[in-house]
C-alpha positions, 0 to 999 in steps of 0.5 A, spaced: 367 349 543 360 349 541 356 355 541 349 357 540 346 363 538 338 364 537 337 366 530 329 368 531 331 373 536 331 381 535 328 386 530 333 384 524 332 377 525 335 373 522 338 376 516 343 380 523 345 374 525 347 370 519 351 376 518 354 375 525 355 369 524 359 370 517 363 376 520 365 372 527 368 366 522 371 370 516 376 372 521 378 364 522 375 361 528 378 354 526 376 351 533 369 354 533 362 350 531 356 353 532 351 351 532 344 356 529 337 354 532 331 357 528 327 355 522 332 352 518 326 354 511 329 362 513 336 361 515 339 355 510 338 361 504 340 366 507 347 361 510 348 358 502 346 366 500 353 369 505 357 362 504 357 361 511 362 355 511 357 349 513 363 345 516 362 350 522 356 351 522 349 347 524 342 348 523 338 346 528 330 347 527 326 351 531 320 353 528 316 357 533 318 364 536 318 368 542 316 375 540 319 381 544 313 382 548 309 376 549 310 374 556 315 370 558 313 365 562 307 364 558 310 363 551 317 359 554 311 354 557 306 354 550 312 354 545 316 349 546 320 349 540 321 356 539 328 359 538 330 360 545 326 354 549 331 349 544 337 354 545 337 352 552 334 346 552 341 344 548 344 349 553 342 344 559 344 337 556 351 339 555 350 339 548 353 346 547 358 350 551 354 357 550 348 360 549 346 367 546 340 371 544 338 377 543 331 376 543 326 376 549 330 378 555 325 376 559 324 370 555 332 369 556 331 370 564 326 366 566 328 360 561 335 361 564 332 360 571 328 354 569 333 350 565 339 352 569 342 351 576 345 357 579 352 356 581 352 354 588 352 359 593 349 365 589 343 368 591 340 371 585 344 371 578 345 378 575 347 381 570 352 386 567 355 391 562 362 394 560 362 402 562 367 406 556 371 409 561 375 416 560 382 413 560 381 407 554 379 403 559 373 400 561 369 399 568 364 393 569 357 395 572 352 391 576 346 389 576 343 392 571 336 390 571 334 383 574 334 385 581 331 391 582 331 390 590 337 386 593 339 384 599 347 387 602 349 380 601 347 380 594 351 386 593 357 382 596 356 377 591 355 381 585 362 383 586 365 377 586 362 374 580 364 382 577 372 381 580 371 374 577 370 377 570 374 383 570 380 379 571 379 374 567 375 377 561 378 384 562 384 382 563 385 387 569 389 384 575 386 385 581 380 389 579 377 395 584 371 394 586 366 401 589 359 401 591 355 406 588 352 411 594 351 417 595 356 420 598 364 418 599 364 417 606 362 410 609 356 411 612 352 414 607 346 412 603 340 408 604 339 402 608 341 397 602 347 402 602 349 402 608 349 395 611 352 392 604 358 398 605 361 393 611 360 387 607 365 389 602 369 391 606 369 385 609 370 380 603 377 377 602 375 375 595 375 382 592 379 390 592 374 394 595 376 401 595 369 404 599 363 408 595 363 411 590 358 416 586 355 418 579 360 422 578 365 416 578 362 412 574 365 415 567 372 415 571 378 411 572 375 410 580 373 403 580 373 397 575 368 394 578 361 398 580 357 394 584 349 397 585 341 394 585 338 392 579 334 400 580 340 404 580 344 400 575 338 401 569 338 408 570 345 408 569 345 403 563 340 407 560 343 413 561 349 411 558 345 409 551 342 415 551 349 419 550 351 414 543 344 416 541 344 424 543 351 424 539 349 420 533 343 426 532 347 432 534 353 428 529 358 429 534 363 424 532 369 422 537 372 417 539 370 416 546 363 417 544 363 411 539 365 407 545 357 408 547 355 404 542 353 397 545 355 393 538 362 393 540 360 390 546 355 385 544 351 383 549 351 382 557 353 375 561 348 373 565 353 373 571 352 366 577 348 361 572 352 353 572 353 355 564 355 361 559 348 366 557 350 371 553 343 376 552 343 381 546 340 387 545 334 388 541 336 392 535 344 387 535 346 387 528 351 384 525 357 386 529 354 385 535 352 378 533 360 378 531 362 380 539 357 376 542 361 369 540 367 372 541 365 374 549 363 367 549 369 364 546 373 368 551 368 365 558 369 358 556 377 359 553 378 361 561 373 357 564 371 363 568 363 359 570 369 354 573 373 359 576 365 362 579 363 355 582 370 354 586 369 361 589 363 360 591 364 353 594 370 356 597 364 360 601 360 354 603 
């Protein structure tokens, strides 16, 4: 399998993400290439200074750079060659099987929208994030930012695509699935709430056991938390903000170093036609590390295979 990782995105770039790319392969990933997009004039020192195997690894020039707060839109339009326009462009022509950033996320959404297909069916992509859960475990939260706004039917869709994850990348059988709301009982919450609750229940696809509400989230309630991209930030958000406050009071436990995000690496775009993985801004080494790994796994178990015959079984 082929893997490409965008070098020029983040604030450590690219000195981080060569140094992910010397971790992930030093723990001997035989079956792995990967292929590093960003200006070869930077990143061939930096590869030959770490003794990154050059067998495993190809260099593919992209001078130009998507700043973390240029617009988007504009910048993908105007710089063709940047990092992540040739991340993707490689992405659609089937050159690579997978495509990682943790540059621009607006950047990585918009160019997700123009270079690729939605997996038929989907209504809106989404994207998500594993929940430390107070047994050990993890929950998968979604969506976390990219529909602020959804229809009851997305929300329906967001739970497939998140049963389909949980049970193919977390391993967990039949993954429970909660709607977040207000309040237990079906009925609650507002409108978004109250006409998607009867769409869960109805799905043959997933194990919906009702509502569930904030303060579940960090229990072992749900497997699968589905929400509006507005509700899901906030919690996301949240969340970082509990890794930060112990790192500051040095309230050192093992469940809070669950927080940090570097042991995840980064979140699926969840309903794109190929593997998207979108990295946090201030990724490091062990981050860059995880986000392969998190590829290698989704094309090892063909789960954007598994998403599209789900949703053409819907058609």
């Amino acid at each position: 399998m082929n893997i490409a990782l965008d070098m020029m995105g983040g604030d450590f770039a690219p000195d981080e993400a060569v140094r992910g790319v010397a971790r992930f392969l030093t723990a001997g990933q035989e079956n792995v290439h990967l292929t590093v997009v960003g200006d070869q004039d930077q990143l061939n020192p930096l590869l030959t200074e770490l003794a990154v195997p050059s067998a495993h690894v190809t260099v593919v020039h992209a001078p130009q750079v998507i700043g973390m707060h240029e617009h988007p839109t504009k910048a993908l339009k105007e710089k063709t060659q940047s990092s992540i326009a040739v991340g993707f462009q490689l992405l659609a022509g089937r050159k690579i099987d997978a495509f990682i950033s943790a540059g621009n996320t607006g950047a990585m959404l918009v160019g997700a929208h123009y270079f690729l297909k939605t997996i038929k069916g989907v209504i809106r992509p989404a994207i998500s994030t594993l929940i430390p859960k107070n047994n050990g475990g993890t929950g998968l939260l979604l969506d976390v930012g990219l529909n602020a706004d959804c229809k009851p039917e997305q929300l329906s869709q967001f739970a497939i695509l998140g049963s389909l994850y949980a049970r193919h990348i977390s391993g967990i059988e039949n993954p429970r699935v909660g709607l977040i709301n207000i309040g237990e009982e079906e009925g609650k919450g507002n409108l978004l709430a109250q006409s998607a609750y009867p769409l869960l229940k109805a799905n043959p696809f997933i194990h919906f056991i009702g509502n569930i509400e904030g303060r579940d989230i960090l229990l072992d309630r749900a497997d699968v938390m589905v929400c509006e991209g507005f509700t899901g930030n906030i919690i996301l958000k949240l969340a970082e903000s509990i890794y930060e406050i112990t790192r500051q009071k040095e309230i050192r436990h093992e469940y809070f170093e669950r927080f940090n995000f570097e042991n995840y690496g980064g979140t699926p775009l969840l309903g794109v036609s190929e593997p998207v993985i979108i990295g946090h801004g201030i990724s490091q080494a062990p981050a860059f590390a995880n986000m392969i790994s998190l590829a290698v796994k989704m094309i090892s178990s063909d789960l954007l295979g598994k998403m599209k015959s789900r949703f053409e079984g819907l058609g």
